[in-house]
CHARMM-style PDB file with segment names, atoms N, HN, CA, C and O in Angstrom:
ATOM      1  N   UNK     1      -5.647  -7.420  -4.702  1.00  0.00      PROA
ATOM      2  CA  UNK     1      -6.028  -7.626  -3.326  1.00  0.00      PROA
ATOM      3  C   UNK     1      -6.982  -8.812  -3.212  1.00  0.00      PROA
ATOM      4  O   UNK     1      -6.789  -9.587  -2.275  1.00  0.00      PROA
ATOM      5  N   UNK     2      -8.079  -9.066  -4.131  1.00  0.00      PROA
ATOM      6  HN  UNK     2      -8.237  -8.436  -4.892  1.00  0.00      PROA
ATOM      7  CA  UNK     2      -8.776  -9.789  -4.152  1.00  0.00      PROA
ATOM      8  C   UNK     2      -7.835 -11.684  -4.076  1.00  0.00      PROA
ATOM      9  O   UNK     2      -8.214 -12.719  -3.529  1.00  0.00      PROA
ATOM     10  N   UNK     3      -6.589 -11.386  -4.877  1.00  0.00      PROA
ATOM     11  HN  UNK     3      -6.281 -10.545  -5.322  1.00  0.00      PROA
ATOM     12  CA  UNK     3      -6.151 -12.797  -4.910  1.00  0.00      PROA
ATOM     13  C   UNK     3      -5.745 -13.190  -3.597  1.00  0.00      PROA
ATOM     14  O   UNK     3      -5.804 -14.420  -3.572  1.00  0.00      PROA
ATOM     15  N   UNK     4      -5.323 -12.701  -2.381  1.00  0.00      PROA
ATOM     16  HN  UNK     4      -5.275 -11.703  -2.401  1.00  0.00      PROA
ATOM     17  CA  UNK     4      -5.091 -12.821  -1.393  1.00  0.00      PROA
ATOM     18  C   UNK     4      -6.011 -12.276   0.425  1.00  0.00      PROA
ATOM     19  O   UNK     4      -5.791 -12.482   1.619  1.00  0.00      PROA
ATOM     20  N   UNK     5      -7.009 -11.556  -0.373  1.00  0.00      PROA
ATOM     21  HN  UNK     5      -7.188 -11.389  -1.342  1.00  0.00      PROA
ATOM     22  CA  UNK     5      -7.878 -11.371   0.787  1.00  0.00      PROA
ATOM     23  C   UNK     5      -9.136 -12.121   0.112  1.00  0.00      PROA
ATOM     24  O   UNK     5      -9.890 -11.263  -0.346  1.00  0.00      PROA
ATOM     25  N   UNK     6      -9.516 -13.136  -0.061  1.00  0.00      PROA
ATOM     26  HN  UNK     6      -8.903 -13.834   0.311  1.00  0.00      PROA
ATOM     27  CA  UNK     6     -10.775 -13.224  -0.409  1.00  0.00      PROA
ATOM     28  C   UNK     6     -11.784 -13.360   0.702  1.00  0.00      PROA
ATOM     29  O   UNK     6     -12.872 -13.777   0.303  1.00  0.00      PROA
ATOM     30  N   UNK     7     -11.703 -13.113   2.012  1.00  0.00      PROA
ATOM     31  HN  UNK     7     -10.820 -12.775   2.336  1.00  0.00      PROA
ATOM     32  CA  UNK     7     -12.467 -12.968   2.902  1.00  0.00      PROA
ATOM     33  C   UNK     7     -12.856 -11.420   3.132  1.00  0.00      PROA
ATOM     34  O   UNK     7     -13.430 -11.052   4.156  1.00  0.00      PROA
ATOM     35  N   UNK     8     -12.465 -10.483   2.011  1.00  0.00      PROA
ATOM     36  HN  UNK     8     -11.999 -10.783   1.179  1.00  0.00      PROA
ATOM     37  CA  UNK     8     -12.773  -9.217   2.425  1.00  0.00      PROA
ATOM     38  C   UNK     8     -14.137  -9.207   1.486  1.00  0.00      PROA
ATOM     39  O   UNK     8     -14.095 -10.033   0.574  1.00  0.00      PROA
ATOM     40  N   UNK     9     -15.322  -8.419   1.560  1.00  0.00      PROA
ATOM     41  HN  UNK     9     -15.356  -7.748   2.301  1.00  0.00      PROA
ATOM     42  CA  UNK     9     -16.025  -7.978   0.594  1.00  0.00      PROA
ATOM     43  C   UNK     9     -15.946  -6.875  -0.345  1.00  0.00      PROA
ATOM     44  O   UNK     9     -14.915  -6.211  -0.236  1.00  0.00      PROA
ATOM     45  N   UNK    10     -16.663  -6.551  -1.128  1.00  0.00      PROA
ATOM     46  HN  UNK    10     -17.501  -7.090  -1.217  1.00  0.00      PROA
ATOM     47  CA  UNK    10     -15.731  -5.720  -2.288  1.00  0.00      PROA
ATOM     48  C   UNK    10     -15.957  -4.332  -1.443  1.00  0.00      PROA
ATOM     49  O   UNK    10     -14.917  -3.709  -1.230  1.00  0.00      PROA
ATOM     50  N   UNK    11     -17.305  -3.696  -0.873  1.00  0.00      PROA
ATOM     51  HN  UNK    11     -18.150  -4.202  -1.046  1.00  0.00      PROA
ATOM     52  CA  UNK    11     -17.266  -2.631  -0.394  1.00  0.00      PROA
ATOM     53  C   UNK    11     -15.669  -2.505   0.787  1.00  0.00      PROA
ATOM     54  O   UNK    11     -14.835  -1.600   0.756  1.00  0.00      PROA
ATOM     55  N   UNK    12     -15.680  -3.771   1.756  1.00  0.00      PROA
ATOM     56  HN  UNK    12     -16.358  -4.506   1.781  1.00  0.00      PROA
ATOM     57  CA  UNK    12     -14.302  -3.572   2.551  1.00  0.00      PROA
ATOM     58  C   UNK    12     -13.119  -3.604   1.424  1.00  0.00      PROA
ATOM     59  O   UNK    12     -12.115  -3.344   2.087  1.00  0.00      PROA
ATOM     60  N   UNK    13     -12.828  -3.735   0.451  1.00  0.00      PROA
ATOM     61  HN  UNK    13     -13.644  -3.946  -0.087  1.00  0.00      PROA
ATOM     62  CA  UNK    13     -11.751  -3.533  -0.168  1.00  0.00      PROA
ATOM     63  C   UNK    13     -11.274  -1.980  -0.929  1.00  0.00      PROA
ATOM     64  O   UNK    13     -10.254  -1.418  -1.326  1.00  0.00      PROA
ATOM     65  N   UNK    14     -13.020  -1.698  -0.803  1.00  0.00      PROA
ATOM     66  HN  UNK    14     -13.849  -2.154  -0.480  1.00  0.00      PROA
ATOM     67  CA  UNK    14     -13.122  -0.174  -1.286  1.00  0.00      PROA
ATOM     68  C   UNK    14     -12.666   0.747  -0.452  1.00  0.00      PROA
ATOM     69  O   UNK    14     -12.125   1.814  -0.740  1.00  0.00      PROA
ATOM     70  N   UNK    15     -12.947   0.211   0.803  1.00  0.00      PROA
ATOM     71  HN  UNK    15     -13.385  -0.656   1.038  1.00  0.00      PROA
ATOM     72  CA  UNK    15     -12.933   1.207   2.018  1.00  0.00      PROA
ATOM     73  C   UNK    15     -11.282   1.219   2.266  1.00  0.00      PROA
ATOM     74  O   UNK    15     -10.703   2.261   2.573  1.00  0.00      PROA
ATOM     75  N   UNK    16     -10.667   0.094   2.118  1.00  0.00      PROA
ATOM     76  HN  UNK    16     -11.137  -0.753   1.869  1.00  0.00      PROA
ATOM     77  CA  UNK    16      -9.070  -0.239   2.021  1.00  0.00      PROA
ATOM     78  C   UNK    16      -8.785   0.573   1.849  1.00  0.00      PROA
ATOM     79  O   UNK    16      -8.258   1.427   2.562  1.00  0.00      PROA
ATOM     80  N   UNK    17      -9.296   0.517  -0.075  1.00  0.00      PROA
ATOM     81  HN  UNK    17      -9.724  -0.177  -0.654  1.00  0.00      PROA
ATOM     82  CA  UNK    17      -8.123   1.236  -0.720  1.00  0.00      PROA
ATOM     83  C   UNK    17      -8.126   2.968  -0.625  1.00  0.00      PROA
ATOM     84  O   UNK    17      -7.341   3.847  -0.979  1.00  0.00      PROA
ATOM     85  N   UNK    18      -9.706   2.928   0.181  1.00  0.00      PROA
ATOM     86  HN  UNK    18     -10.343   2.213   0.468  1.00  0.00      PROA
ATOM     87  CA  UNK    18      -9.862   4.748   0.223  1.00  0.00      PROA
ATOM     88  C   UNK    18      -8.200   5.224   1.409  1.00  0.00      PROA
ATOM     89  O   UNK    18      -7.665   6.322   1.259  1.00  0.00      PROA
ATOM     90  N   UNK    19      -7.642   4.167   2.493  1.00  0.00      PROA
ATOM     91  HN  UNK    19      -8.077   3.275   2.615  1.00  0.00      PROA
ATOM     92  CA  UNK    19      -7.026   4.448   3.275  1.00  0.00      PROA
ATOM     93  C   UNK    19      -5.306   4.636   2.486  1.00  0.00      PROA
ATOM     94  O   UNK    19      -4.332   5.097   3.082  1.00  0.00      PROA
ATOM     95  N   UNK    20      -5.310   4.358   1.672  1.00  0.00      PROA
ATOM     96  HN  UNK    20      -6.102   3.984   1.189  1.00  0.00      PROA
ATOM     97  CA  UNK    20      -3.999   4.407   0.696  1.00  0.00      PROA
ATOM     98  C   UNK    20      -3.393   5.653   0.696  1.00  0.00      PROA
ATOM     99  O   UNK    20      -2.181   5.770   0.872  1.00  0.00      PROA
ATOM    100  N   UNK    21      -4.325   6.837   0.467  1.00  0.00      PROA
ATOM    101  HN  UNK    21      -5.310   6.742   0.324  1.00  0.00      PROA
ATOM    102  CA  UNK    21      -3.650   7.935   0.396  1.00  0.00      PROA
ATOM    103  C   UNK    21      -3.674   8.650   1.983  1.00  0.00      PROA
ATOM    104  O   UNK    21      -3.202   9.730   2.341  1.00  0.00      PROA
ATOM    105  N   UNK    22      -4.041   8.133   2.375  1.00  0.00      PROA
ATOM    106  HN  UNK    22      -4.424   7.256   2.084  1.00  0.00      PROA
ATOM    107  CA  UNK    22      -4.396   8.758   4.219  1.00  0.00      PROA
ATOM    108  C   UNK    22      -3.119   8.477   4.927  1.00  0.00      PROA
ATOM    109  O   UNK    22      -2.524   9.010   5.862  1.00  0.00      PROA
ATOM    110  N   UNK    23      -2.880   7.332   4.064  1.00  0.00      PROA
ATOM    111  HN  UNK    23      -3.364   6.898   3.304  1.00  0.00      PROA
ATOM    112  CA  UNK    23      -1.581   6.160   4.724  1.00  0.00      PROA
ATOM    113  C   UNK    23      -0.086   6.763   4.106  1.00  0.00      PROA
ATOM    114  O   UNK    23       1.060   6.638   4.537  1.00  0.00      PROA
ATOM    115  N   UNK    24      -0.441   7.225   3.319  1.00  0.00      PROA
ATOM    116  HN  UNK    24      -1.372   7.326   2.969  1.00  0.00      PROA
ATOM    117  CA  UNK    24       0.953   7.606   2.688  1.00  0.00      PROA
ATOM    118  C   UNK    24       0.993   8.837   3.205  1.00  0.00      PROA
ATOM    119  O   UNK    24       2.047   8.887   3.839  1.00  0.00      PROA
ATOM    120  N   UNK    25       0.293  10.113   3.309  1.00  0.00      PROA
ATOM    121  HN  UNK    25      -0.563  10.072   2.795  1.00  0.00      PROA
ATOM    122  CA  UNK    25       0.079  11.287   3.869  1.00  0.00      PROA
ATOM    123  C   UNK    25       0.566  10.988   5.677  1.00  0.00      PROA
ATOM    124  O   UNK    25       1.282  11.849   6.189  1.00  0.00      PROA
ATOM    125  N   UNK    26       0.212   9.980   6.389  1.00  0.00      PROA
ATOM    126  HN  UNK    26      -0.370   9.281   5.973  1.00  0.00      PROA
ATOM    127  CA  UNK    26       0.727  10.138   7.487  1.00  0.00      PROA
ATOM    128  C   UNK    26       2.201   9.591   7.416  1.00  0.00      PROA
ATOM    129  O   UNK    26       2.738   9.917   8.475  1.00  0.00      PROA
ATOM    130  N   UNK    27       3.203   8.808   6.516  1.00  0.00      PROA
ATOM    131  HN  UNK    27       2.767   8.543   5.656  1.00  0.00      PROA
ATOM    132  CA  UNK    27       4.456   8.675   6.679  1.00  0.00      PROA
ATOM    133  C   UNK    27       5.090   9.444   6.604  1.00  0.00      PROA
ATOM    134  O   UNK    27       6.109   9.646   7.265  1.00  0.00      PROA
ATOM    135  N   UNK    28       4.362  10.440   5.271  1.00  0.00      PROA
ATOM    136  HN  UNK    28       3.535  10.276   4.734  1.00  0.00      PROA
ATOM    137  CA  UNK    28       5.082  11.529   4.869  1.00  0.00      PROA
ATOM    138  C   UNK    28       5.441  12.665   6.158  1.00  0.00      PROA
ATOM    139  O   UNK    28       6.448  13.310   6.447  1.00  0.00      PROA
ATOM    140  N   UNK    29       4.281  12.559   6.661  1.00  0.00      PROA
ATOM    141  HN  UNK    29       3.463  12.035   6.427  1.00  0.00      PROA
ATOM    142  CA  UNK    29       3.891  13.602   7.860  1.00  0.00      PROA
ATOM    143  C   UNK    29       5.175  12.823   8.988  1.00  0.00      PROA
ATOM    144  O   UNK    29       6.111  13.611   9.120  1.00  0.00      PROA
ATOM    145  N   UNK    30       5.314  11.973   9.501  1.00  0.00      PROA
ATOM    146  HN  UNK    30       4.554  11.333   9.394  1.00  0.00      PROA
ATOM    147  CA  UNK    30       6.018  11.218  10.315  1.00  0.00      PROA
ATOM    148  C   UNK    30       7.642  11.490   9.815  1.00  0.00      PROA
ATOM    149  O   UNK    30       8.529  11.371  10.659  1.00  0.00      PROA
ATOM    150  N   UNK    31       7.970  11.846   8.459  1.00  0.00      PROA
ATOM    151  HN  UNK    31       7.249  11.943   7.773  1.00  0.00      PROA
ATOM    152  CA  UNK    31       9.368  11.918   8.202  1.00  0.00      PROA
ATOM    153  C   UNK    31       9.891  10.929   7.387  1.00  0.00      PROA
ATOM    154  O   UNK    31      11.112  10.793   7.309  1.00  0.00      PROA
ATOM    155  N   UNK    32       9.072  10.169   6.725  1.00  0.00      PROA
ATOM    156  HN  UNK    32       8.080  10.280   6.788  1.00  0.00      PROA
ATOM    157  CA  UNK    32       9.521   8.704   5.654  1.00  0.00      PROA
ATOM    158  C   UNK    32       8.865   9.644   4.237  1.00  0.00      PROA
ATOM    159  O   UNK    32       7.873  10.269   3.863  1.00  0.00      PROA
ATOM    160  N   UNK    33      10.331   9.171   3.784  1.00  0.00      PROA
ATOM    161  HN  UNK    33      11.137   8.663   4.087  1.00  0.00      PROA
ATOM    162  CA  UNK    33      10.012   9.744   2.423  1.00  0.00      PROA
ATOM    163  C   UNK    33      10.331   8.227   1.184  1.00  0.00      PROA
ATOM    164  O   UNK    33      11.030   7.221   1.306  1.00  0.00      PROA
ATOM    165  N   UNK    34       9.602   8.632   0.267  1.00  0.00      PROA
ATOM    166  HN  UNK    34       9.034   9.450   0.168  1.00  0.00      PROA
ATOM    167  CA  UNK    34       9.411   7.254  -0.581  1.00  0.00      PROA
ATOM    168  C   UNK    34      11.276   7.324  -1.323  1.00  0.00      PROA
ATOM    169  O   UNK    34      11.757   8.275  -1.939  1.00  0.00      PROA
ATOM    170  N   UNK    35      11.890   6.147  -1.023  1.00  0.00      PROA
ATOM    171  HN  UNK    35      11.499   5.374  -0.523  1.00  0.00      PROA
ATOM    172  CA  UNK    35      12.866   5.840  -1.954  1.00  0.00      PROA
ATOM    173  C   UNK    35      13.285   5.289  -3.123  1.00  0.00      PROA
ATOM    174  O   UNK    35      14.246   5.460  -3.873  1.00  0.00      PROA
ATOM    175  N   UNK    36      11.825   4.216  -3.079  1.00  0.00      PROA
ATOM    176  HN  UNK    36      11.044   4.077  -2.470  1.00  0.00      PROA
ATOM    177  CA  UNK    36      11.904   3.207  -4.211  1.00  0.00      PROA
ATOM    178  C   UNK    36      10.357   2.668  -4.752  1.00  0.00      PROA
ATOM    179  O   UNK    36       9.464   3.143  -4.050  1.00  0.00      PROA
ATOM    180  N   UNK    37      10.025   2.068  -5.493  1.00  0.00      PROA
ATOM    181  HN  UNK    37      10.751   1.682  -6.062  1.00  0.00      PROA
ATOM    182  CA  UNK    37       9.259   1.353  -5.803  1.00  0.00      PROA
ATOM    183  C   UNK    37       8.832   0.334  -6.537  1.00  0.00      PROA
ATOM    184  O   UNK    37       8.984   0.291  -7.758  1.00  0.00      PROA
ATOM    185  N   UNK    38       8.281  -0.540  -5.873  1.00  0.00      PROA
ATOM    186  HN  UNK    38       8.157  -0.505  -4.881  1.00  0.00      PROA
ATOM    187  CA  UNK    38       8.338  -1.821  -6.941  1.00  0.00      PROA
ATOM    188  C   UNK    38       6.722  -1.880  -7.082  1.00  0.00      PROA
ATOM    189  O   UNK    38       5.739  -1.574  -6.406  1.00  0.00      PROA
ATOM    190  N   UNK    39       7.047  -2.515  -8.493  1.00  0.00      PROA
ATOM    191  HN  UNK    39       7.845  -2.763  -9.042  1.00  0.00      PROA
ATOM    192  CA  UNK    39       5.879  -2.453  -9.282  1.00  0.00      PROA
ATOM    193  C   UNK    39       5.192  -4.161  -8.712  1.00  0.00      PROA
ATOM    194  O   UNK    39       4.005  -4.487  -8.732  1.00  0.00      PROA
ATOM    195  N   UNK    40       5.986  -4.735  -8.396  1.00  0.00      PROA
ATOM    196  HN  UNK    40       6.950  -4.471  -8.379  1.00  0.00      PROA
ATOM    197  CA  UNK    40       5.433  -6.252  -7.852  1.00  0.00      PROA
ATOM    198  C   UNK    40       5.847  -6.227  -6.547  1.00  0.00      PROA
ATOM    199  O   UNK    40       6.519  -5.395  -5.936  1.00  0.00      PROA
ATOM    200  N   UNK    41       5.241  -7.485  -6.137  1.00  0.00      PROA
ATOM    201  HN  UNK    41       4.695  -8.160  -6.634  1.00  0.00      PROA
ATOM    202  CA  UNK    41       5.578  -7.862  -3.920  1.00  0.00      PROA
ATOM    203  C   UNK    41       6.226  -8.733  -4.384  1.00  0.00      PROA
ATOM    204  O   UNK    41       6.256  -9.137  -5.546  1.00  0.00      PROA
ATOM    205  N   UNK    42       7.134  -9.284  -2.930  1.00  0.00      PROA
ATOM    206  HN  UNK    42       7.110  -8.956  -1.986  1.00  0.00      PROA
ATOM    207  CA  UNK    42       8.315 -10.205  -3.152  1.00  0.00      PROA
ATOM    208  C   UNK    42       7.823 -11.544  -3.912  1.00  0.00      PROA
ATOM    209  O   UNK    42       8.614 -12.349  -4.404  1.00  0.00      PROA
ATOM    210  N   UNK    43       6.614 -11.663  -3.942  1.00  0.00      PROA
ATOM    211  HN  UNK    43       5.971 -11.009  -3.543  1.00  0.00      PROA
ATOM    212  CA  UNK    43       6.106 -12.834  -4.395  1.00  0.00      PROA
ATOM    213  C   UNK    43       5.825 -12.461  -5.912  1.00  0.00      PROA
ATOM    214  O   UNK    43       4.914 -13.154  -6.363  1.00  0.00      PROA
ATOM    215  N   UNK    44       6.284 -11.678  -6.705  1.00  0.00      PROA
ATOM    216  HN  UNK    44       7.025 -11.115  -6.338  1.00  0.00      PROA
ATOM    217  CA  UNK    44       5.921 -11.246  -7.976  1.00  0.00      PROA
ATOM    218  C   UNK    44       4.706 -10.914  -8.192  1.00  0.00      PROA
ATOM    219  O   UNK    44       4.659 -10.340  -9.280  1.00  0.00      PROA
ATOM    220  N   UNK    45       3.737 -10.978  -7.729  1.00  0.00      PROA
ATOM    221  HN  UNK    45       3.776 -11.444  -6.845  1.00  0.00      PROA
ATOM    222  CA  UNK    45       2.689 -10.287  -7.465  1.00  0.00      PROA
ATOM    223  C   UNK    45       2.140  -8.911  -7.838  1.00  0.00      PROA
ATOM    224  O   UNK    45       2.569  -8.036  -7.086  1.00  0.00      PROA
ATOM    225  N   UNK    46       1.372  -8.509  -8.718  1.00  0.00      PROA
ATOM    226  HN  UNK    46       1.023  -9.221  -9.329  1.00  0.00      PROA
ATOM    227  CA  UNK    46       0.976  -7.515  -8.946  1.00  0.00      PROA
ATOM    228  C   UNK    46       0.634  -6.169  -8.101  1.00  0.00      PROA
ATOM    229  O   UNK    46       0.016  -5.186  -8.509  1.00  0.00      PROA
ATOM    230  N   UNK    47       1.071  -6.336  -7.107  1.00  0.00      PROA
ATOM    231  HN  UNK    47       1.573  -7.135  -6.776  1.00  0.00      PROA
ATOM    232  CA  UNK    47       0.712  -5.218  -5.612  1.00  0.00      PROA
ATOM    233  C   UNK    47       2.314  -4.383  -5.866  1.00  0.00      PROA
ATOM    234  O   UNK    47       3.469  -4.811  -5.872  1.00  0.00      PROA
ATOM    235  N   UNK    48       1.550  -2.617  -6.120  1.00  0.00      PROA
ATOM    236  HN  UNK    48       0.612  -2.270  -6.116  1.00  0.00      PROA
ATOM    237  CA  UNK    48       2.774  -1.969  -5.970  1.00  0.00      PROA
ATOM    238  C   UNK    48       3.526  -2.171  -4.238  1.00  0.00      PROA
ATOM    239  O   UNK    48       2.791  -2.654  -3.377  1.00  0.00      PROA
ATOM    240  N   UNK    49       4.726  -1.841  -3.919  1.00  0.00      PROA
ATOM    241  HN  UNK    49       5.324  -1.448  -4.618  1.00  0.00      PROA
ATOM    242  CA  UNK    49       4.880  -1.838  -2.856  1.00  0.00      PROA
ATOM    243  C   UNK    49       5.941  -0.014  -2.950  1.00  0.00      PROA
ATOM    244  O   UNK    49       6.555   0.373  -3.945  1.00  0.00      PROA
ATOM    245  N   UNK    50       5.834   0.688  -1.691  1.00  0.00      PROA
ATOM    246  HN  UNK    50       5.336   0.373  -0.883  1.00  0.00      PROA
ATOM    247  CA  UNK    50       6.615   1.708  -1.674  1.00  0.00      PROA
ATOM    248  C   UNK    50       7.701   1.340  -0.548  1.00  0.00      PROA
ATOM    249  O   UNK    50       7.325   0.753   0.466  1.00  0.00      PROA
ATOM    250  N   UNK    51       9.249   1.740  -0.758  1.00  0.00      PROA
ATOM    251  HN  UNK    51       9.554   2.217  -1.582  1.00  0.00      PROA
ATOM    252  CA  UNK    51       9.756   1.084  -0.246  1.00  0.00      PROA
ATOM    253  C   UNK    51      10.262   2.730   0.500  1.00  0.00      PROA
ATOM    254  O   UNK    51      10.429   3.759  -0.154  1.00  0.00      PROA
ATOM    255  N   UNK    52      10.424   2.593   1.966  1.00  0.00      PROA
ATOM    256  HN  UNK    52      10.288   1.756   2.497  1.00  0.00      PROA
ATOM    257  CA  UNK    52      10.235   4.318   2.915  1.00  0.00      PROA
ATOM    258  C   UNK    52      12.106   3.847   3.806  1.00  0.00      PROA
ATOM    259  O   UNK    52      12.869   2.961   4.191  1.00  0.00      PROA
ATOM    260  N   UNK    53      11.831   5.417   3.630  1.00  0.00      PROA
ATOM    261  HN  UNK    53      11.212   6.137   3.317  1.00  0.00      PROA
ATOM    262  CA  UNK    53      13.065   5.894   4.464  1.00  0.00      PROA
ATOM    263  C   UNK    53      13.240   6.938   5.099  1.00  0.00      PROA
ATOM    264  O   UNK    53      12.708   8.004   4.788  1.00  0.00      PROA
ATOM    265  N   UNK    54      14.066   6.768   6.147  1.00  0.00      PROA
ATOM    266  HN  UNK    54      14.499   5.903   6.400  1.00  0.00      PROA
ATOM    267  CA  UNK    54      13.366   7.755   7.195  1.00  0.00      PROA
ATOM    268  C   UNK    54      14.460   9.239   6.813  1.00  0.00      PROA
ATOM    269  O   UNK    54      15.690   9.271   6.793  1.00  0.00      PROA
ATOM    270  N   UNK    55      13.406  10.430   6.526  1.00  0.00      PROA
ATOM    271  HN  UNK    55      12.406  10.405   6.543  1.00  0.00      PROA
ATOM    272  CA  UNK    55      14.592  11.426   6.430  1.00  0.00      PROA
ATOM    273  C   UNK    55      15.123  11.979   7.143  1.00  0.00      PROA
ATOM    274  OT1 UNK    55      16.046  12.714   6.791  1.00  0.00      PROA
TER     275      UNK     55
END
C-alpha cells in the first residue's frame, strides 16, 4: 500500500487495513461470494485482490 498511497500516514494505513475484514464481511452479507484470487493486481503488484460473484 505504501508503494502507491504515499500520501497516507502509517497510522491511516493501519486504520485501512483494520477495514479489510469489515469489508469482506459486508459482501459476504450482501450475497458476493469470493471466486478467485490473485495473489498480484493487474499491474503485478504485490496487493492480493479477491475476485466476487454474486450468488
Amino acid at each position: 500500500m505504501r508503494a502507491t498511497h504515499h500520501f497516507l500516514s502509517d497510522a491511516e494505513i493501519t486504520t485501512i487495513k483494520g477495514y479489510v475484514p469489515q469489508a469482506c464481511g459486508f459482501y459476504d452479507h450482501m450475497g458476493f461470494k469470493v471466486e478467485s484470487r490473485s495473489e498480484l493486481d493487474d499491474q503485478g503488484q504485490p496487493y492480493p485482490v479477491l475476485h466476487l460473484r454474486r450468488a
